[in-house]
C-alpha positions in Angstrom: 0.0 0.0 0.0 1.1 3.5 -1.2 1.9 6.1 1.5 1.7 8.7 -0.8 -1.7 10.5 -0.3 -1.7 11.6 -4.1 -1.3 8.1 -5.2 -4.8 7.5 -4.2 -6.2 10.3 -4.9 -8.7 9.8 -8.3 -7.7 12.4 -11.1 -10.2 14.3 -12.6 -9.9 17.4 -14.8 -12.0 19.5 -17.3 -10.2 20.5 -20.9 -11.9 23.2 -22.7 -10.4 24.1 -26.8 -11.9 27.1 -28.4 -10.8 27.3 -32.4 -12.1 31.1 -33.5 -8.7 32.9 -32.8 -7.8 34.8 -35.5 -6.6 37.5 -34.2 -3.0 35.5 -33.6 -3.2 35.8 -29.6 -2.1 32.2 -27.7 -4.4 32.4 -24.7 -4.0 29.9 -21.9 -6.1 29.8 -18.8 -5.1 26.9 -16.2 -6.3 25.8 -12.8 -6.1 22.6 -10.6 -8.4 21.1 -12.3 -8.6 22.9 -15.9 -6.5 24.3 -18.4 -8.7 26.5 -21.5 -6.6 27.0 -24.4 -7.3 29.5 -28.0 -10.6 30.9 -28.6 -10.9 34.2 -29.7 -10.8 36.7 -26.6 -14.5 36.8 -26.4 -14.8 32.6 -26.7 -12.1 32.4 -23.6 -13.2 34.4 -21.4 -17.0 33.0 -21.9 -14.7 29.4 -21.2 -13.2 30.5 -18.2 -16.2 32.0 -17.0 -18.1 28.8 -17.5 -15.4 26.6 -15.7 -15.1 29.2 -12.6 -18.8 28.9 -12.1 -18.8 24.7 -12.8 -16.1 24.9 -10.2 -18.1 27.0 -7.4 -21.5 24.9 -8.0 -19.9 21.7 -7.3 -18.2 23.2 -4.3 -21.6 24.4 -3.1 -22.6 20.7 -3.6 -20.0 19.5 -1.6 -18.8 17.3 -4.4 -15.1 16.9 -6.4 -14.8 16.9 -10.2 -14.1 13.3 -9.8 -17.5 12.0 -7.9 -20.0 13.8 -10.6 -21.7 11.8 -12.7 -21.0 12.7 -16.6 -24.8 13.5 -17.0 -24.6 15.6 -13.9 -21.4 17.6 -14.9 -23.0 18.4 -18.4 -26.0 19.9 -16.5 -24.0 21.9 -14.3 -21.5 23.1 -17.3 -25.1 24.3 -19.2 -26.1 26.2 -16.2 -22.7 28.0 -15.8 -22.3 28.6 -19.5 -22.9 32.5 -20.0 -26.3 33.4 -22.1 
């Protein structure tokens, strides 16, 4: 048995790709749990916004990125995703 706590620890993480640059910018956004890379600014941001907010409902929920249900998570990215 492993004595290192990360060993057992389940990964989970969220990848999010946005292909509109065309302005020539490399934007990358990472956290613990997510890295957002490209988009145009406006397709980024509304990424990053959207993975903030999936972040802060699951924390209100009391749950990790790795207990969620796939059906689950895709509800709570819809609901996050800016209008």
């Amino acid at each position: 048995m492993s004595k290192n706590p990360s060993a057992r620890t389940p990964k989970a993480g969220l990848l999010g790709v946005g292909l509109d640059n065309q302005d020539g910018h490399k934007r990358i956004t990472t956290g613990e749990q997510f890295a957002i890379v490209g988009g145009s600014d406006e397709t980024h941001g509304r990424m990053t916004e959207t993975v903030i907010k999936t972040f802060e409902t699951l924390k209100g929920r009391g749950k990790h990125l790795h207990e969620v249900e796939p059906q689950e998570l895709s509800d709570i990215i819809r609901d996050s995703t800016p209008h």
